[in-house]
Z-matrix of the N, CA and C atoms (Angstrom, degrees):
N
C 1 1.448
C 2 1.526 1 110.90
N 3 1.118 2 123.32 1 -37.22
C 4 1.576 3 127.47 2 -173.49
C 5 2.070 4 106.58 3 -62.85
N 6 1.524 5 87.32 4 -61.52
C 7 1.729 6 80.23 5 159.67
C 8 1.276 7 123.26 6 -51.41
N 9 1.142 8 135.39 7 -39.61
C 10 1.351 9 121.81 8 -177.88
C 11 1.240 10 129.51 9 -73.60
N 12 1.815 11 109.92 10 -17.20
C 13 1.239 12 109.64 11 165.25
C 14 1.229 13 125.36 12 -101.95
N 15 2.083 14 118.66 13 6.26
C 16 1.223 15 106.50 14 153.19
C 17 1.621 16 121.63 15 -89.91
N 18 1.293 17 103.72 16 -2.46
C 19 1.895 18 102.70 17 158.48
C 20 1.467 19 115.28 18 -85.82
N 21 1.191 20 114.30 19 -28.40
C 22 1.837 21 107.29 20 151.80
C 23 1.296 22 121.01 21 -20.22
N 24 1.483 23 94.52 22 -82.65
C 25 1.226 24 119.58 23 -175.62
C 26 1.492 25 126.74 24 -69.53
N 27 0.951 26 110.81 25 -7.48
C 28 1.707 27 126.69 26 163.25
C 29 1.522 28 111.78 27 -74.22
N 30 1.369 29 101.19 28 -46.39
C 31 1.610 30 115.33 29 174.53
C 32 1.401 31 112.14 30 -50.28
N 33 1.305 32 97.26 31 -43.42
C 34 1.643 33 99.90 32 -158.17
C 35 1.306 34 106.92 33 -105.04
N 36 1.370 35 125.99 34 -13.70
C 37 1.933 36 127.98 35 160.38
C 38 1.286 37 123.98 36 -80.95
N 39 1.453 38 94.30 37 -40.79
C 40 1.171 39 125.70 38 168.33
C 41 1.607 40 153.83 39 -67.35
N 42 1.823 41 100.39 40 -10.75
C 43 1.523 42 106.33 41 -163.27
C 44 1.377 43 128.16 42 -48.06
N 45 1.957 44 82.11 43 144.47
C 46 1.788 45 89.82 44 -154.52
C 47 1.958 46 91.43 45 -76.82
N 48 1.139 47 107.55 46 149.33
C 49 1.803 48 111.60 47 -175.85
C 50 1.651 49 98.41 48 -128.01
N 51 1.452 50 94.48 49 170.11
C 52 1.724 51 85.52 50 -178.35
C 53 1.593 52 96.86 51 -112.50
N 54 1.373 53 122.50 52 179.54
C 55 1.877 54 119.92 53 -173.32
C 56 1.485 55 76.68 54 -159.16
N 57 1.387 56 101.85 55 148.50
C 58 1.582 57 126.66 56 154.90
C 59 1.567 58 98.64 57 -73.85
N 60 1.254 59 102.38 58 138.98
C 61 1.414 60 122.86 59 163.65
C 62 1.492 61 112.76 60 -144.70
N 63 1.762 62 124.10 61 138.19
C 64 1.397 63 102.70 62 -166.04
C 65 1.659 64 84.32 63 -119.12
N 66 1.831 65 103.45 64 157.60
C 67 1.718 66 109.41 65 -163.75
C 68 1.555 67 93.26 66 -146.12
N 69 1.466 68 111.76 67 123.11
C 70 1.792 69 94.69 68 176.61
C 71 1.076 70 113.55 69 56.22
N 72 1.861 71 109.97 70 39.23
C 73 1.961 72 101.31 71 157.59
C 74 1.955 73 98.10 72 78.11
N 75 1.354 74 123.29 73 -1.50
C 76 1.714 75 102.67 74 -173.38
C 77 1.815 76 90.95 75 -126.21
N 78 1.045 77 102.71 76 -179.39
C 79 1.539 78 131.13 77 173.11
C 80 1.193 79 122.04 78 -117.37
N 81 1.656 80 106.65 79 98.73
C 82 1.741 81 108.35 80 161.52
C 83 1.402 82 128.86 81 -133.62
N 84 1.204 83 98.78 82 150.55
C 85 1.231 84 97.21 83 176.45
C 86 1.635 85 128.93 84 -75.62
N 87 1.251 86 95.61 85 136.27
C 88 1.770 87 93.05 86 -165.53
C 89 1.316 88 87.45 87 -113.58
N 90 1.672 89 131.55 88 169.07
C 91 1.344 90 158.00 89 150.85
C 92 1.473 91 117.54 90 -62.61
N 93 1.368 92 119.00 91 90.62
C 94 1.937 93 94.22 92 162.55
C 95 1.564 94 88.04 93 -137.51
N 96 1.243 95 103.34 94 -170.66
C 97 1.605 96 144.02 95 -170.90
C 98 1.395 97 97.48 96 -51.82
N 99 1.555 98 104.29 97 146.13
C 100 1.667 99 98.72 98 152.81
C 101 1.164 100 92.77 99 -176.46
N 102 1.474 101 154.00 100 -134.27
C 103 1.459 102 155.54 101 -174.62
C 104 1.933 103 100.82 102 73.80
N 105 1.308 104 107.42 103 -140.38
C 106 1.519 105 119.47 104 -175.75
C 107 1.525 106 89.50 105 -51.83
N 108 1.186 107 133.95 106 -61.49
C 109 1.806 108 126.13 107 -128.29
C 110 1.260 109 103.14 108 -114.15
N 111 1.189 110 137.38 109 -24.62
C 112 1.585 111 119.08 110 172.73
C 113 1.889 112 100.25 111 96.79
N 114 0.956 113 84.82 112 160.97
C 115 1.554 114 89.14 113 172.99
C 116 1.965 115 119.51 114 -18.65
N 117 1.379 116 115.38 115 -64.64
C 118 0.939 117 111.34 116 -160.57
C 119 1.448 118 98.66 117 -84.55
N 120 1.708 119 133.63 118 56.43
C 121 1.357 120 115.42 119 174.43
C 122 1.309 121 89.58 120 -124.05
N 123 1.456 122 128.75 121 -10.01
C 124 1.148 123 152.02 122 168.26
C 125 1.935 124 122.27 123 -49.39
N 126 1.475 125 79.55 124 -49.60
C 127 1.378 126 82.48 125 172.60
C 128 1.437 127 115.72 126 -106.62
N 129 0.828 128 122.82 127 -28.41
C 130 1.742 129 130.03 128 147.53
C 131 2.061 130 108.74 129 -14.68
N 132 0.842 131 69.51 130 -53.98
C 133 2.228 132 96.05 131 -174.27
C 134 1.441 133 97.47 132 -63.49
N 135 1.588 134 101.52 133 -61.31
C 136 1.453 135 102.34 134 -161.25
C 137 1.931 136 110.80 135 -64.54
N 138 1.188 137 110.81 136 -52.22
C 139 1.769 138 116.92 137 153.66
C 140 0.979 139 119.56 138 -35.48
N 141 1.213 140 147.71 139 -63.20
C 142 1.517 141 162.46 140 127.28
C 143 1.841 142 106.35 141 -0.26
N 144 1.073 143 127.31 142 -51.69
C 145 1.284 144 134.07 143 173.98
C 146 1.680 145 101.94 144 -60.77
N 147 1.462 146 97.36 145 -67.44
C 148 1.886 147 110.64 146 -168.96
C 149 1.314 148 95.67 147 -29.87
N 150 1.568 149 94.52 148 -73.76
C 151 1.975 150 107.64 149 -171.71
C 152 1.395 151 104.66 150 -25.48
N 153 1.386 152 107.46 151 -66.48
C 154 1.836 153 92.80 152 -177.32
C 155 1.039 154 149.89 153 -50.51
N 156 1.672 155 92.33 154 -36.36
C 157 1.913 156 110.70 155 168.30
C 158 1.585 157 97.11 156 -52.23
N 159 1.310 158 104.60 157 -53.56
C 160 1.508 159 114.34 158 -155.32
C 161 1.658 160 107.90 159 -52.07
N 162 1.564 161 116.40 160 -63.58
C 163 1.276 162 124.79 161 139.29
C 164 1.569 163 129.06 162 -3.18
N 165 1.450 164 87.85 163 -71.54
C 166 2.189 165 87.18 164 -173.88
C 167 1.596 166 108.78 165 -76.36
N 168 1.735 167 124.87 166 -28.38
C 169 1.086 168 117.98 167 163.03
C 170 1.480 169 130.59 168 -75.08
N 171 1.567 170 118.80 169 -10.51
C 172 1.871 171 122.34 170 151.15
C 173 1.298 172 100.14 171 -57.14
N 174 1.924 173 121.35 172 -48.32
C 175 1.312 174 101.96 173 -156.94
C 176 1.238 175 103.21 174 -59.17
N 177 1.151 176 137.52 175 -59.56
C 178 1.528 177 163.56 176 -154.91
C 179 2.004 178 101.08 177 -50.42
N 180 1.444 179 100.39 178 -38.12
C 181 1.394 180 113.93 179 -176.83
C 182 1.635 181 100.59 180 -62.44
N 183 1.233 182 80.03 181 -76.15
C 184 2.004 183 102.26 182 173.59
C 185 1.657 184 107.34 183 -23.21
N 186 1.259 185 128.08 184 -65.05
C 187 1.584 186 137.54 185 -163.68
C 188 1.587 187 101.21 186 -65.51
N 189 1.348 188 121.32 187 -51.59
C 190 1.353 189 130.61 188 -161.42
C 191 1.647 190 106.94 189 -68.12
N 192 1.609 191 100.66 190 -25.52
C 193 1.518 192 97.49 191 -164.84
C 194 1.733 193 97.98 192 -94.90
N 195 1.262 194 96.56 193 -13.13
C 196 2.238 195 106.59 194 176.82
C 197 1.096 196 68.36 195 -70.50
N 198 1.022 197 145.63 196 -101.21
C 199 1.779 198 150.88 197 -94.89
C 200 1.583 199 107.66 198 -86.16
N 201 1.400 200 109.22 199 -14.86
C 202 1.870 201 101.90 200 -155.20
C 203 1.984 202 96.90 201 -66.28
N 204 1.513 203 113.04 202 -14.18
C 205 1.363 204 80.89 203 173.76
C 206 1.748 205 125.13 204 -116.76
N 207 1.840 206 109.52 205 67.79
C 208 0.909 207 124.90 206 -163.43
C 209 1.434 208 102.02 207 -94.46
N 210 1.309 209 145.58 208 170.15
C 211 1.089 210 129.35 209 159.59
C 212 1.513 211 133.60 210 -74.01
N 213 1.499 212 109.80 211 161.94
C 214 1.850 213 104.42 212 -157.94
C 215 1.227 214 109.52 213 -53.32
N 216 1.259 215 133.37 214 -28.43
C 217 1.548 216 125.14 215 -148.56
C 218 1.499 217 91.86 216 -110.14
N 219 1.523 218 141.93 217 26.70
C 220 1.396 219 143.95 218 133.87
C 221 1.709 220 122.59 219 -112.35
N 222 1.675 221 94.87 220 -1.66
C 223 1.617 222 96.42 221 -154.78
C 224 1.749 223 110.48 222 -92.63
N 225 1.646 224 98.97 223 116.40
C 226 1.486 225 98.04 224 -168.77
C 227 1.075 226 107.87 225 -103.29
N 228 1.326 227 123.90 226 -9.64
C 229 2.152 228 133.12 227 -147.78
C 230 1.010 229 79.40 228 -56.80
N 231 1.390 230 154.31 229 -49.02
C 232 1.356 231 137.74 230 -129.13
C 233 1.793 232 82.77 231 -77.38
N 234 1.354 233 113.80 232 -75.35
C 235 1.141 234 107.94 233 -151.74
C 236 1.976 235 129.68 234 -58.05
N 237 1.704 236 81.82 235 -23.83
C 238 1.865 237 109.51 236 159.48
C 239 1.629 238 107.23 237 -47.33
N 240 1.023 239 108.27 238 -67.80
C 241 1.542 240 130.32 239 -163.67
C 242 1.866 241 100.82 240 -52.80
N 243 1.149 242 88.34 241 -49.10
C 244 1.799 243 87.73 242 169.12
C 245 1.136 244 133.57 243 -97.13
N 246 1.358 245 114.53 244 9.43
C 247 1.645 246 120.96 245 -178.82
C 248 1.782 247 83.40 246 -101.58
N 249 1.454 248 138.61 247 -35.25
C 250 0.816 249 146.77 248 -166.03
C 251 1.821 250 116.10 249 -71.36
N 252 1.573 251 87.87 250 -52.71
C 253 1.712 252 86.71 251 172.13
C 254 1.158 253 109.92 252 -77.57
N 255 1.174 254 123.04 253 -19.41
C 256 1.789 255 108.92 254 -171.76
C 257 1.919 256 102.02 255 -93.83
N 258 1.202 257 136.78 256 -2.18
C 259 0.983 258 135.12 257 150.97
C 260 1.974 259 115.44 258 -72.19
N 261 1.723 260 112.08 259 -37.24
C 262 1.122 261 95.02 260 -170.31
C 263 1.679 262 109.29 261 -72.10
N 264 1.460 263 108.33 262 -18.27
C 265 1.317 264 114.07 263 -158.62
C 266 1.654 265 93.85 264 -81.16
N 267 1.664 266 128.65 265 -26.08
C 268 0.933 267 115.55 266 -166.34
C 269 1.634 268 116.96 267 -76.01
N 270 1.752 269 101.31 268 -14.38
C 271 1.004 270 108.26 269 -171.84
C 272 1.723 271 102.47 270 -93.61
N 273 1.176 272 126.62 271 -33.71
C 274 1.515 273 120.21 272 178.97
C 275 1.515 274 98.14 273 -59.35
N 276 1.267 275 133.48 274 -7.98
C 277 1.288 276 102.88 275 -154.85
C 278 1.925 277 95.60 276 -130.21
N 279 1.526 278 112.88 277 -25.61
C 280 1.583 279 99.20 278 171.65
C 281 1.540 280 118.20 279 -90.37
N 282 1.430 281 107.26 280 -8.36
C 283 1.858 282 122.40 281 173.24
C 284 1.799 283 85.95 282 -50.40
N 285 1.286 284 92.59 283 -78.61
C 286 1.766 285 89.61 284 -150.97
C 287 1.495 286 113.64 285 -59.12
N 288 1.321 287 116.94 286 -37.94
C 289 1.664 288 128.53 287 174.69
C 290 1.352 289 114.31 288 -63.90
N 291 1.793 290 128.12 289 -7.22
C 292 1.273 291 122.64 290 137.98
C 293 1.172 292 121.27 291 -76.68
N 294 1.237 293 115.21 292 -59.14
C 295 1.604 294 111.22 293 174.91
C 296 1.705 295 123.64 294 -35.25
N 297 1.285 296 89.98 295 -36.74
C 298 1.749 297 84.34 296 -175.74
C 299 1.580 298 110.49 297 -77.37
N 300 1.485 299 105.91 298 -56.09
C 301 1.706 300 117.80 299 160.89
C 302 1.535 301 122.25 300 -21.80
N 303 1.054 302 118.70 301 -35.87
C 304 2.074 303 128.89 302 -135.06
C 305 1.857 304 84.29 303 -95.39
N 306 1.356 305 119.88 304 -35.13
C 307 1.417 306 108.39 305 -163.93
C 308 1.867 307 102.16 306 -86.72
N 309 1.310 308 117.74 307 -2.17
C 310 1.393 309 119.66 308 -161.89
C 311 1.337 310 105.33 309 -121.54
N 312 1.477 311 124.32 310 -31.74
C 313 1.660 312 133.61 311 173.90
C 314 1.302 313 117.01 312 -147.96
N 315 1.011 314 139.97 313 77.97
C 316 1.213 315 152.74 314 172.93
C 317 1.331 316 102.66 315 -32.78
N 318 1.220 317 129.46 316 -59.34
C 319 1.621 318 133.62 317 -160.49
C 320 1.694 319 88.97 318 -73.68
N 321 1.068 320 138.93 319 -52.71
C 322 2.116 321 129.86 320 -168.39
C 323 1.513 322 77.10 321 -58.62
N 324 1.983 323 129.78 322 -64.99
C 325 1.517 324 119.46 323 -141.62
C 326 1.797 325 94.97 324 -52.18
N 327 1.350 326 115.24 325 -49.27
C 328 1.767 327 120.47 326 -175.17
C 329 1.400 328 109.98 327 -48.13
N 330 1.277 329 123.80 328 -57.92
C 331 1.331 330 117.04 329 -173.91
C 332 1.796 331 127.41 330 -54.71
N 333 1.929 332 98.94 331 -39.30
C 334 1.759 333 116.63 332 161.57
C 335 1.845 334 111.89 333 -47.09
């Protein structure tokens, strides 16, 4: 629920607007920010999101590593613990490899 009401509120501080932008000689319209904050309320939101993932997946870290010495026939950490790192890793590693991508091909950054 907390995510959903900071994409609420992204929506609504935030509205996404469309802008001409021209690429290779044409005209399109691309998606960015606009509402109260202008461009940078956009990414404000989007940081604001990370933090939380980042947040609810420590919590998630935190519990699994209390728990690993529960007995077998409740004991999941193992499988927590690795659904967990392989989400954080997925995120250290396609965050920035869009960011770098997004200014050079828009269509590879969309598909990531």
């Amino acid at each position: 629920i907390p995510a959903l009401l900071i994409v609420v509120l992204w929506t609504i501080i935030s509205t996404p607007t469309a802008a001409m932008m021209e690429s290779n000689g044409e005209d399109h319209f691309v998606c960015t920010t606009g509402g109260f904050t202008g461009t940078p309320g956009g990414l404000v939101f989007f940081f604001v999101l990370v933090a939380y993932a980042v947040l609810v997946l420590g919590f998630g870290a935190a519990i699994s590593i209390l728990v690993r010495n529960v007995p077998s026939l409740y004991n999941e950490s193992k499988l927590l613990t690795i659904s967990i790192y392989n989400l954080g890793f997925l995120a250290a590693v396609i965050i920035p490899v869009f960011l770098v991508v997004e200014p050079f091909n828009p269509f590879i950054a969309w598909i990531l």
